[in-house]
TIMIVO-969466 format. One record per residue (C-alpha): x, y, z. Coordinates in Angstrom, 1 decimal. Layout:
<pts>
[pt [X, Y, Z]]
...
</pts>
This chain:
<pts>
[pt [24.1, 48.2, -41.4]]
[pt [26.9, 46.8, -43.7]]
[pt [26.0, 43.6, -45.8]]
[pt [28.2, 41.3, -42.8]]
[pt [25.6, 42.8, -40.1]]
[pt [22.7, 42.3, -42.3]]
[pt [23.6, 38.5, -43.3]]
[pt [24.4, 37.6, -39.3]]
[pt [21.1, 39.3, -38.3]]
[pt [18.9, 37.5, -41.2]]
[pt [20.5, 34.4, -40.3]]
[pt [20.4, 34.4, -36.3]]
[pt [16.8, 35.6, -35.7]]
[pt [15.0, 33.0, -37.3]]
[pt [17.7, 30.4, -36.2]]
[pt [16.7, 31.9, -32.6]]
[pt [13.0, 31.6, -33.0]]
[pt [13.4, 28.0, -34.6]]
[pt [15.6, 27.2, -31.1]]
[pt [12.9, 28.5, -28.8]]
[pt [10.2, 26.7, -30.5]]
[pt [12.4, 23.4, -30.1]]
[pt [13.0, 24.5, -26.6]]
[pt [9.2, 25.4, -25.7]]
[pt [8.1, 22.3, -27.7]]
[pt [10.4, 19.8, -25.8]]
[pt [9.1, 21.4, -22.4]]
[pt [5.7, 21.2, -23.3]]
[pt [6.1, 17.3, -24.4]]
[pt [8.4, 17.0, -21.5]]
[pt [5.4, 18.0, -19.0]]
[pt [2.7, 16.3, -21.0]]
[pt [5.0, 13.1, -20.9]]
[pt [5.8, 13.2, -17.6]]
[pt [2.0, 14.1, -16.2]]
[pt [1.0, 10.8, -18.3]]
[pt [3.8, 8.6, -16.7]]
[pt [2.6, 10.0, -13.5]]
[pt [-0.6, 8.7, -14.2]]
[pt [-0.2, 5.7, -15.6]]
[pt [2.2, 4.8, -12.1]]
[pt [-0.7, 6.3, -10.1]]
[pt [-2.7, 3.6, -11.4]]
[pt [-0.9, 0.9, -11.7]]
[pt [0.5, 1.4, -7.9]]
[pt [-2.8, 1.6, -6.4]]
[pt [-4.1, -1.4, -8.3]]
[pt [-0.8, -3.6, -7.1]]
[pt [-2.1, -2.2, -3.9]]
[pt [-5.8, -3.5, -4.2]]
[pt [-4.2, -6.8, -5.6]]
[pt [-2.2, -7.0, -2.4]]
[pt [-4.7, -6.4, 0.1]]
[pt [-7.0, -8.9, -1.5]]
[pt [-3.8, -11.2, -1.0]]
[pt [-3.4, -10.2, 2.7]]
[pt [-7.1, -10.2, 3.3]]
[pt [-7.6, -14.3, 1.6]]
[pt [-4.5, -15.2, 3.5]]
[pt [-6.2, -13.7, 6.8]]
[pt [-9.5, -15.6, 6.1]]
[pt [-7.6, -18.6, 5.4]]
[pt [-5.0, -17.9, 8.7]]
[pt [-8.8, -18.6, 10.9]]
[pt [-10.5, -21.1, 8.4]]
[pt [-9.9, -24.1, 10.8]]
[pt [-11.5, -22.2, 13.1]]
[pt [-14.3, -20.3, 11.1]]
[pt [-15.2, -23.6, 9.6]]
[pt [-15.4, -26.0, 12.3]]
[pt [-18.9, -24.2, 13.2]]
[pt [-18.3, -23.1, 16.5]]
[pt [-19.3, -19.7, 18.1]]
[pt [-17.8, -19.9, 21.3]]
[pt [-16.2, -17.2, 23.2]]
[pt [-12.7, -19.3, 23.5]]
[pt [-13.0, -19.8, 19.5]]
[pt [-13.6, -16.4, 18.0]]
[pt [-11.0, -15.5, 21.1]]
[pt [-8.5, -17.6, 19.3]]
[pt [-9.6, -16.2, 16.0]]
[pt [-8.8, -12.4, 17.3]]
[pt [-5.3, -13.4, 18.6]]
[pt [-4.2, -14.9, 15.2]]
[pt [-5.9, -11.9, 13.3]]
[pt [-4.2, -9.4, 15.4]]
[pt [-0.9, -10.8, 15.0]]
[pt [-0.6, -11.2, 11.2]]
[pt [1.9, -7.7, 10.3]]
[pt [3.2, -6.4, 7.1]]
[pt [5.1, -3.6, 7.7]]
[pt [5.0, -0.3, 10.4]]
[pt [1.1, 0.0, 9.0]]
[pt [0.0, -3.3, 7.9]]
[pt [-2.3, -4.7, 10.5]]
[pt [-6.2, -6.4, 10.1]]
[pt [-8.8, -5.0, 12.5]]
[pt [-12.2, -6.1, 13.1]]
[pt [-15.7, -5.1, 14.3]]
[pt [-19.1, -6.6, 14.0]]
[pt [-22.0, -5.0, 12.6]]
[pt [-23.0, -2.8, 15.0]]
[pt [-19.8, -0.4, 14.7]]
[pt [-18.1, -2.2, 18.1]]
[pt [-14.5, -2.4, 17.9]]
[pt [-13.7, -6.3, 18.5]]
[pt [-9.7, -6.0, 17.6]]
[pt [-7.4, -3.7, 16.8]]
[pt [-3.2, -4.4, 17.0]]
[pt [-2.0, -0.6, 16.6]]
[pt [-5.4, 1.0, 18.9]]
[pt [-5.8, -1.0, 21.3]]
[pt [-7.9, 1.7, 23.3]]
[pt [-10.9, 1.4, 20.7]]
[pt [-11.4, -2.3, 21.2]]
[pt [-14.9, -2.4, 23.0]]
[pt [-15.8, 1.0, 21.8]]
[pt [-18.8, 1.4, 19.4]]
[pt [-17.9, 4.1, 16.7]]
[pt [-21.0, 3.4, 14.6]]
[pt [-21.1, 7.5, 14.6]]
[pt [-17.8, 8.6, 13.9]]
[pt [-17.2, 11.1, 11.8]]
[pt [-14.2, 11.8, 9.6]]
[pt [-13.0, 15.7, 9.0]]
[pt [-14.3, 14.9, 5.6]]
[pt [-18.3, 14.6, 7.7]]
[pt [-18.9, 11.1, 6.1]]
[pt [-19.2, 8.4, 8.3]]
[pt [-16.5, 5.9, 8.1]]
[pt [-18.0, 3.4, 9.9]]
[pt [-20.5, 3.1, 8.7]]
[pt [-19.4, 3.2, 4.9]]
[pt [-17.0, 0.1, 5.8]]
[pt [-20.0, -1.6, 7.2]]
[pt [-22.2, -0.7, 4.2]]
[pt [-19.4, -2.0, 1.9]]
[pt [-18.8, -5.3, 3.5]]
[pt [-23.0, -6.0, 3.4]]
[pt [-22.6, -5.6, -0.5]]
[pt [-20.1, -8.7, -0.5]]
[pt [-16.9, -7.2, 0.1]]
[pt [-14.9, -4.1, -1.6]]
[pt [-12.7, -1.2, -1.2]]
[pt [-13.0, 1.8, 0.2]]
[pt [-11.4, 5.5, 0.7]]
[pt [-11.6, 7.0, 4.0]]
[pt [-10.0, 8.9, 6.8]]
[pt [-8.2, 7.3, 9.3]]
[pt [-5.0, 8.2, 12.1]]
[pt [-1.8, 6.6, 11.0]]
[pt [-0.3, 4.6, 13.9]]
[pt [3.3, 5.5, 12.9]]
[pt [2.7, 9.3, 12.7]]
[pt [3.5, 11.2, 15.3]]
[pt [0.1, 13.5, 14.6]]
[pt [-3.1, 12.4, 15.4]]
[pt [-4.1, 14.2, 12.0]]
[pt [-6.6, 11.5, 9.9]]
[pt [-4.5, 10.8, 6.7]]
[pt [-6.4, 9.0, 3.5]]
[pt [-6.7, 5.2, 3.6]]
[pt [-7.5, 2.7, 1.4]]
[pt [-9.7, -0.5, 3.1]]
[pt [-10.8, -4.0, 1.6]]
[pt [-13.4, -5.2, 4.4]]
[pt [-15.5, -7.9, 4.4]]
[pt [-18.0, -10.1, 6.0]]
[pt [-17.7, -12.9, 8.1]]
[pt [-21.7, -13.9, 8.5]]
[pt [-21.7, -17.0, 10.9]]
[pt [-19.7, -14.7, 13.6]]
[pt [-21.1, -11.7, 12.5]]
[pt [-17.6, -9.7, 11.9]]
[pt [-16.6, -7.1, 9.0]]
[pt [-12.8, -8.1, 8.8]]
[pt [-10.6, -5.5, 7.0]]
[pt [-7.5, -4.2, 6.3]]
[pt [-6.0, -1.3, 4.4]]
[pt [-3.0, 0.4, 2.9]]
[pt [-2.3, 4.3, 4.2]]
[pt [-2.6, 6.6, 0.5]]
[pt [0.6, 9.0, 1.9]]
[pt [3.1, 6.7, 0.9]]
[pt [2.1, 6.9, -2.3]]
[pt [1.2, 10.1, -2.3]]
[pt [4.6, 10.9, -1.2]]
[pt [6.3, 7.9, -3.8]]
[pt [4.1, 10.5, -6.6]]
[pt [5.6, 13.7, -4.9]]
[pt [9.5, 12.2, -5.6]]
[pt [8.4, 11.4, -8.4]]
[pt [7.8, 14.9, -9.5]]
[pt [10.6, 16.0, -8.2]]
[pt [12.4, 13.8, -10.4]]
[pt [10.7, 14.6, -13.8]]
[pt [10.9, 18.5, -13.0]]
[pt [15.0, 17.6, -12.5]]
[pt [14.9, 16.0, -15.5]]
[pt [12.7, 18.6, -17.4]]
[pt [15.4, 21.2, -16.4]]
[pt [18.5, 19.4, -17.0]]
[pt [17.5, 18.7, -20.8]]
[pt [16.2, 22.3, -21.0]]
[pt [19.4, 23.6, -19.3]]
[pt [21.3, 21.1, -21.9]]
[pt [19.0, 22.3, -24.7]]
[pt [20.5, 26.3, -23.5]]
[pt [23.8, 24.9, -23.7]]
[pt [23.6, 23.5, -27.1]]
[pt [21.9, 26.3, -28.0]]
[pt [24.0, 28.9, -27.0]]
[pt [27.1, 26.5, -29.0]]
[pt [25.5, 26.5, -32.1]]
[pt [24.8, 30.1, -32.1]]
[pt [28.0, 30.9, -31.2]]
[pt [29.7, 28.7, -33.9]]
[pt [27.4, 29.9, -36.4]]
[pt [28.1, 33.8, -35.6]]
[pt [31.6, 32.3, -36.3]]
[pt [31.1, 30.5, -39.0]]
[pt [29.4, 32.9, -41.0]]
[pt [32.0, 35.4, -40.5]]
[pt [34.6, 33.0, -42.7]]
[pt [31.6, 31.4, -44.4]]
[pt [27.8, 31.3, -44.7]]
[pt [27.6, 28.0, -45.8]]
[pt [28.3, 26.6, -42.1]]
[pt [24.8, 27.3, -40.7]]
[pt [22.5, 24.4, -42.4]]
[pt [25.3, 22.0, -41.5]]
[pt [25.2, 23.0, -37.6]]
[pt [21.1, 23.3, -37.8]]
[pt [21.2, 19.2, -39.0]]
[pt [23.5, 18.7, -36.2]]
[pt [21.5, 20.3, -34.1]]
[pt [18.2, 18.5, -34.6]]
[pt [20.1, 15.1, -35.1]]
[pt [21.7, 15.2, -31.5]]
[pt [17.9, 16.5, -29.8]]
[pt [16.5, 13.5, -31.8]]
[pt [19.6, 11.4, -29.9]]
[pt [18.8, 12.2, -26.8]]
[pt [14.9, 11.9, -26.9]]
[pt [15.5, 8.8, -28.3]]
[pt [18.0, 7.1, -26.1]]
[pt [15.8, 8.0, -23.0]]
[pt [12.7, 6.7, -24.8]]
[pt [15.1, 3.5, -25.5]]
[pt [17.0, 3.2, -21.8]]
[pt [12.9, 4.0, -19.8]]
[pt [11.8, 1.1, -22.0]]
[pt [15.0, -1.3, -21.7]]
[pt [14.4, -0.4, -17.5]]
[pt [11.1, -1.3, -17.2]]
[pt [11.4, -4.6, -19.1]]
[pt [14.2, -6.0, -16.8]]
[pt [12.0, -4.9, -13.6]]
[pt [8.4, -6.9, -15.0]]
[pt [10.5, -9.7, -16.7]]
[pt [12.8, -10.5, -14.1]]
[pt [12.5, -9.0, -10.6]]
[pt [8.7, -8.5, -9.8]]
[pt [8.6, -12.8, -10.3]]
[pt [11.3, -13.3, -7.7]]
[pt [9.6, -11.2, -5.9]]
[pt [6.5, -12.9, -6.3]]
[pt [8.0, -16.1, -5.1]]
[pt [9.4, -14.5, -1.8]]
[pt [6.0, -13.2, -1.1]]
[pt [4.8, -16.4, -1.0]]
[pt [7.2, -17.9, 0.9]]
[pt [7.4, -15.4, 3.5]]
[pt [3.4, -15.8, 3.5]]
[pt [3.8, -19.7, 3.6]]
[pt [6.0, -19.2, 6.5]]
[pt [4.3, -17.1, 8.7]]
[pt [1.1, -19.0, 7.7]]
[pt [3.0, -21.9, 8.9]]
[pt [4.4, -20.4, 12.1]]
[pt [0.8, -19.8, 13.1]]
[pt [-0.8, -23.5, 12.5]]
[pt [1.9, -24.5, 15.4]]
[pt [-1.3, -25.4, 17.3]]
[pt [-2.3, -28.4, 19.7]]
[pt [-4.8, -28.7, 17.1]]
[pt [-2.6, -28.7, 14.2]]
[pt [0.7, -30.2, 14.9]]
[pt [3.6, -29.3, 12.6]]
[pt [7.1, -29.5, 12.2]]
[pt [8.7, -25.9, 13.3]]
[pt [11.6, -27.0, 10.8]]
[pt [8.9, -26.6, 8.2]]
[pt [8.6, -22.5, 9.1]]
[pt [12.0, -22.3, 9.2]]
[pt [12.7, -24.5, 5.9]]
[pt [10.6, -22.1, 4.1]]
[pt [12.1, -18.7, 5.6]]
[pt [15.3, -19.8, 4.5]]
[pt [13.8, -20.5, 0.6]]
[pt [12.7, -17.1, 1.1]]
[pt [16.4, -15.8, 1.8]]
[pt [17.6, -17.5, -0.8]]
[pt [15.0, -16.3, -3.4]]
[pt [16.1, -12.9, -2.1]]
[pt [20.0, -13.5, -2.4]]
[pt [18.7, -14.6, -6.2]]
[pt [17.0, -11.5, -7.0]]
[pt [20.1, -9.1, -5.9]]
[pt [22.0, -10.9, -8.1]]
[pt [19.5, -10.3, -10.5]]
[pt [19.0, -6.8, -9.7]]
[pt [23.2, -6.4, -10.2]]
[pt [22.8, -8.3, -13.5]]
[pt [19.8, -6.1, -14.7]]
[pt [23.0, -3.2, -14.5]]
[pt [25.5, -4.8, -16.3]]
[pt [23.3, -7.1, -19.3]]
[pt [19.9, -8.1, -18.1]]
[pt [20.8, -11.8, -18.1]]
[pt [19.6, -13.5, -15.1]]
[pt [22.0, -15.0, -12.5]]
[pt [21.4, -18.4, -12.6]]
[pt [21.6, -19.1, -16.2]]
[pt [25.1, -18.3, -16.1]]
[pt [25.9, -20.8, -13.8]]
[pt [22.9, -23.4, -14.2]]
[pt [22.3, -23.4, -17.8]]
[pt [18.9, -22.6, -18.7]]
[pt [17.9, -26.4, -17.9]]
[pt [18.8, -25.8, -13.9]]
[pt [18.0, -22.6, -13.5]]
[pt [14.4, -24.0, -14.4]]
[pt [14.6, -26.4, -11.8]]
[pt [15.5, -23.5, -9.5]]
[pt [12.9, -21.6, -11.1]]
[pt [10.3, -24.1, -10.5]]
[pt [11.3, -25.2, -6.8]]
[pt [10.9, -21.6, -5.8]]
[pt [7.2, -21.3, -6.8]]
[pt [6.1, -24.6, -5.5]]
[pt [4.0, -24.7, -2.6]]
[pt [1.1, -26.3, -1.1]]
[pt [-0.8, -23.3, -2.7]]
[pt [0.3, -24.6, -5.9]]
[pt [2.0, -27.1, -7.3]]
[pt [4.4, -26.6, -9.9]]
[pt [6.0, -29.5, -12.2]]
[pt [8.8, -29.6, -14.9]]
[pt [9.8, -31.9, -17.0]]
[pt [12.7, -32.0, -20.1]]
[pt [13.2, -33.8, -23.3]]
[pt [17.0, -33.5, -25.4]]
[pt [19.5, -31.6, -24.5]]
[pt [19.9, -27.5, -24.0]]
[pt [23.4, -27.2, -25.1]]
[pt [22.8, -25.4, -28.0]]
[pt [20.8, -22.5, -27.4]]
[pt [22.4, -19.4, -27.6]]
[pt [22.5, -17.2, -24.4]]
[pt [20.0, -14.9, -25.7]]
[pt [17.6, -17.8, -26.5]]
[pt [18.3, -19.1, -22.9]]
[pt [17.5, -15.8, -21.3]]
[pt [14.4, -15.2, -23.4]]
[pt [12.7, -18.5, -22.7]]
[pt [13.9, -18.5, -18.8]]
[pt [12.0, -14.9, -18.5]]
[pt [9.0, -16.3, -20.5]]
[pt [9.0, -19.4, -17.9]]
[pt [9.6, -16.8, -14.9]]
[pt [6.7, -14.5, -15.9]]
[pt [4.3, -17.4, -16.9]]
[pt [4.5, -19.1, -13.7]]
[pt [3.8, -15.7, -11.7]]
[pt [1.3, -15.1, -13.6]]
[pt [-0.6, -17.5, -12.6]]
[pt [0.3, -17.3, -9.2]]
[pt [-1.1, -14.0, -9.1]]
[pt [-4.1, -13.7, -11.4]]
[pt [-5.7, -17.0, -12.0]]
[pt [-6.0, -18.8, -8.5]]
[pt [-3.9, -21.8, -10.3]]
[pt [-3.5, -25.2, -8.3]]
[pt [-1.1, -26.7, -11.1]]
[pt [1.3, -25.7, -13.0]]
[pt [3.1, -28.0, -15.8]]
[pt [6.3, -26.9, -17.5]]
[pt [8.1, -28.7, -20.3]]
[pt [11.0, -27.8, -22.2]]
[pt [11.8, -29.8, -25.3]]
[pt [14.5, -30.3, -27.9]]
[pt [14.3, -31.9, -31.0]]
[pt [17.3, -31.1, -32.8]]
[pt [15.2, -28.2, -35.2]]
[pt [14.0, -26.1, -32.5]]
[pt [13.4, -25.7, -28.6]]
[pt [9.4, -25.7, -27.3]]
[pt [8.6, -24.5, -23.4]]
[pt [5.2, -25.2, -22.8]]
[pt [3.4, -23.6, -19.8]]
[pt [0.1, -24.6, -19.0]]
[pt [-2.2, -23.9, -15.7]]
[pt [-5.4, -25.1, -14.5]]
[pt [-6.9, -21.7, -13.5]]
[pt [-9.7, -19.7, -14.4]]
[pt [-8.1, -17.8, -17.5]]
[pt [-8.7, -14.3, -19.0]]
[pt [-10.0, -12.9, -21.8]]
[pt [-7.3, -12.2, -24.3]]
[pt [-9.1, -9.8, -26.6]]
[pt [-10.1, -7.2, -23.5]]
[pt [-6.2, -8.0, -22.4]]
[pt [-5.3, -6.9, -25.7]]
[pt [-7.6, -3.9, -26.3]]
[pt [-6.6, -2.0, -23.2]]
[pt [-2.9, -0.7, -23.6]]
[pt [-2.4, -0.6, -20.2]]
[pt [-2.7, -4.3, -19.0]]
[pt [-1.0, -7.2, -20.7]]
[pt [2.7, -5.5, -20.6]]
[pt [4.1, -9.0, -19.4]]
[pt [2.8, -10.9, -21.8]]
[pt [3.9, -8.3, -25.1]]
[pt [7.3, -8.9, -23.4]]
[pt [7.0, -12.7, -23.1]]
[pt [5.9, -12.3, -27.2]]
[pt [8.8, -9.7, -28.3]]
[pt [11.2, -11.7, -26.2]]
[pt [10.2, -15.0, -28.3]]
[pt [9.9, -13.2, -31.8]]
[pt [13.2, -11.4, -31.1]]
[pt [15.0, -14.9, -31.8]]
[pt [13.1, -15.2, -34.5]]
[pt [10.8, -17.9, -32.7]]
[pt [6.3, -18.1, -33.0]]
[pt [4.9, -17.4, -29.0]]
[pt [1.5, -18.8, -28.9]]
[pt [-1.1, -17.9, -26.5]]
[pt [-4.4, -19.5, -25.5]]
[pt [-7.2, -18.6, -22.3]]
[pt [-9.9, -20.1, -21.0]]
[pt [-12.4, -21.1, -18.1]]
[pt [-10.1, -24.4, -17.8]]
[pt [-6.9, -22.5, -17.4]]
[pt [-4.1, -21.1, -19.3]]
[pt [-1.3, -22.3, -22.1]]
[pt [1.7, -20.6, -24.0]]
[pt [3.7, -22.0, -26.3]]
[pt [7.0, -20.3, -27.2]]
[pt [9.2, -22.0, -29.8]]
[pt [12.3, -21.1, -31.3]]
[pt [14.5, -22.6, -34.0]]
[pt [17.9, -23.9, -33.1]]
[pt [19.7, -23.0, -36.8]]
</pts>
C-alpha cells in the first residue's frame, strides 16, 4: 500500500466511524425526542379533553337548572329535562346520556333502543362492569372514567375505549354523563408517528447525503491536498448543528403563535357558539327571549371565526394578528374585549393617552398578553369580571388585567414545566421589548401587569 493509499485509508475510517456515531446519535435523540413530544401531546390532549367535558357537562347542568331548581319531580318536568339533554350535540359523537341509580337507561340520543333497559350487569370485553363503575363514580361526587363503549358513528359494533365525566343529580336521582371516544386520539397519536418516523428518515436520509459529499470531497481533497479534511469535518458539524437548531427554533416559533394567538379566538367562539345554543334552548313559554338574540350571537361567532383565519394566514407570513394592522392596538382591544363578553362574564376596557407610539412589536406583544389573559380566565378561574386598562403616560405603556376569580398557585404553576406555557409567553413577550411583566394570584382573583417603556 503506497503512502497515498495509506494517508486516504488513515484518514476515511475514523472520519467514517465519527459520521456513523453522528448518524446513530442523531437517530437515537431523534426517537427519544420524538417519544417525549408524543407524550407530552398525549397529555396535554387528553387533559384539553377532561377540561372540555367538564365544560360540556356545567353547560348541560346549567341547560336544565330552571328546571332542576324549581323543585319539581314531575313526570312532564324531568320529561322536559330529557328532551333538552338529549338534544345538546357536539360533533358525530358528542352527545349526554343519562340513567338513574339503578343502571336503567332514562336517555340516550345516538341508542335509542337501550332507553328503558336496565344494564346494571353489563359487562365490557375488558369483564369490568361499566355500569356500574359510572355509577360508583358519580356516588363519589363526580369524575372520570375509562371504559368500553360502541361508537355510534362506526360501522362495527366493536366496544372502542371511552372517556366519561358522570355525575349526580340527587333530587331526581339521575347520574348525567358524557364522554369523549379515545380513537380519535389514538389515531391523532398514530399520525403523529407517522410524521416523526418521516421526519426521523428524511434527516437521516439528508445526514447520508451529506455524508456521502463530504467523503467524497475529502477522497478528493486529499488527493491534491491533506489539509482539506478538518476544514470539511467543521463544515460538517456546523451545518448538523444548523439544522437541529432551526427545527428546535421554527417547533418553538409554531407553538407560540398557536397558544398566543389562535387557541383564544378559539376560546371565544366556543363560548359564543355555547351562548347560542344555550340561548336557542331557553326559547320557552317559561323563558321568553328574543330569537334575534341566538342569532346575534351565532353571527359574533362567525365573525370571531373569519378573525382567527386571518389570524391563522398571518401566523404564516409574521405572527402579527389581523386586527392590529388595521385597528391599532387600541381597537383591536375593543374587538378583543367585545368578543369575550358575555352574560357568563363580563369584560370591561378602559384607555388613558394615546397609542400612537408603540412600535408594532410592542403592539403585538401586549395585544397577545391581553388575548391570553382574558382566556385565561375564561377557562381556569370561573371569573365573572374582567377589567382591562391600557395606559399611556408619555414614558411607558401599562395593560393591567385583573379578574375576580378564584386564582392559582403561582409557585406549583411554576414548579411543574409542563403547565404555565401561556403565561412564560405572556412574560418573554413583555421582556422582549425590554418591558417588567408582573404577576400576582390569589383566592380573590387574578392581576398582571405588563409595562413597557416607550423610548
Amino acid at each position: 500500500m503506497n503512502l497515498r493509499n495509506k494517508i486516504i485509508w488513515f484518514a476515511m475510517t475514523p472520519l467514517i466511524v465519527a459520521l456513523s456515531s453522528i448518524a446513530f446519535t442523531v437517530y437515537h435523540r431523534a426517537a427519544l425526542l420524538e417519544q417525549q413530544q408524543r407524550q407530552s401531546i398525549e397529555r396535554a390532549y387528553r387533559d384539553s379533553k377532561d377540561v372540555e367535558l367538564k365544560n360540556y357537562s356545567t353547560l348541560a347542568e346549567q341547560s336544565i337548572a330552571h328546571l332542576y331548581d324549581s323543585g319539581r319531580a314531575d313526570a312532564a318536568t324531568m320529561d322536559e329535562a330529557k328532551t333538552i339533554l338529549g338534544s345538546l350535540n357536539y360533533g358525530p359523537d358528542g352527545y349526554f346520556f343519562l340513567f338513574d341509580l339503578q343502571g336503567t337507561f332514562l336517555m340516550h340520543p345516538r341508542q335509542p333502543e337501550l332507553v328503558g333497559q336496565n344494564l346494571w350487569d353489563l359487562r365490557d370485553i375488558n369483564g369490568n362492569p361499566s355500569i356500574q363503575r359510572l355509577i360508583s363514580r358519580a356516588l363519589e361526587g363526580g369524575g372520570f372514567l375509562d371504559y368500553m363503549w360502541q361508537k355510534p358513528t362506526n360501522q362495527s359494533a366493536v366496544p372502542v375505549p371511552k372517556r366519561a365525566y358522570v355525575f349526580v343529580l340527587e333530587n331526581w336521582g339521575w347520574v348525567l354523563g358524557t364522554g369523549v371516544y379515545l380513537d380519535d386520539i389514538n389515531a391523532a397519536l398514530a399520525k403523529l408517528d407517522k410524521q416523526a418516523s418521516l421526519n426521523i428518515f428524511d434527516t437521516m436520509l439528508w445526514i447520508t447525503l451529506i455524508s456521502s459529499l463530504s467523503v467524497i470531497a475529502i477522497v478528493s481533497g486529499l488527493m491534491w491536498s491533506i489539509r482539506g479534511r478538518s476544514i470539511v469535518d467543521a463544515q460538517l458539524s456546523a451545518l448538523t448543528q444548523r439544522i437541529i437548531k432551526t427545527q428546535e427554533e421554527e417547533r418553538t416559533r409554531i407553538a407560540n403563535a398557536l397558544h398566543d394567538s389562535i387557541k383564544p379566538m378559539l376560546v371565544a367562539i366556543k363560548m359564543k357558539i355555547e351562548l347560542g345554543i344555550y340561548r336557542l334552548y331557553r326559547l320557552t313559554p317559561e323563558h321568553p327571549q328574543k330569537p334575534a338574540d341566538a342569532q346575534n350571537t351565532f353571527k359574533e361567532a362567525i365573525s370571531l371565526v373569519d378573525d382567527t383565519l386571518a389570524d391563522i394566514n398571518r401566523v404564516v407570513h409574521d405572527l402579527r394578528p389581523f386586527n392590529l394592522e388595521s385597528l391599532g392596538l387600541e381597537g383591536a382591544l375593543h374587538l378583543c374585549v367585545h368578543h369575550f363578553d358575555s352574560d357568563a362574564m363580563q369584560v370591561k376596557l378602559s384607555t388613558l393617552g394615546k397609542m400612537n407610539e408603540l412600535p408594532s412589536t410592542a403592539e403585538q406583544a401586549l395585544f397577545l398578553v391581553a388575548k391570553e389573559a382574558i382566556a385565561n380566565a375564561t377557562k381556569y378561574s370561573s371569573a365573572k369580571r374582567v377589567s382591562i386598562r391600557l395606559e399611556n403616560n408619555s414614558r411607558c405603556v401599562m395593560l393591567a388585567i385583573h379578574d375576580d376569580g378564584h386564582g392559582f398557585d403561582l409557585d406549583h404553576i411554576n414548579d411543574d414545566p409542563h403547565r404555565g406555557l401561556g403565561l412564560r409567553n405572556m412574560k418573554e413577550r413583555i421582556e422582549a421589548e425590554n418591558g417588567v411583566f408582573q404577576l400576582t394570584s390569589s383566592t380573590s382573583g387574578t392581576s398582571v401587569i405588563a409595562t413597557i417603556p416607550l423610548h
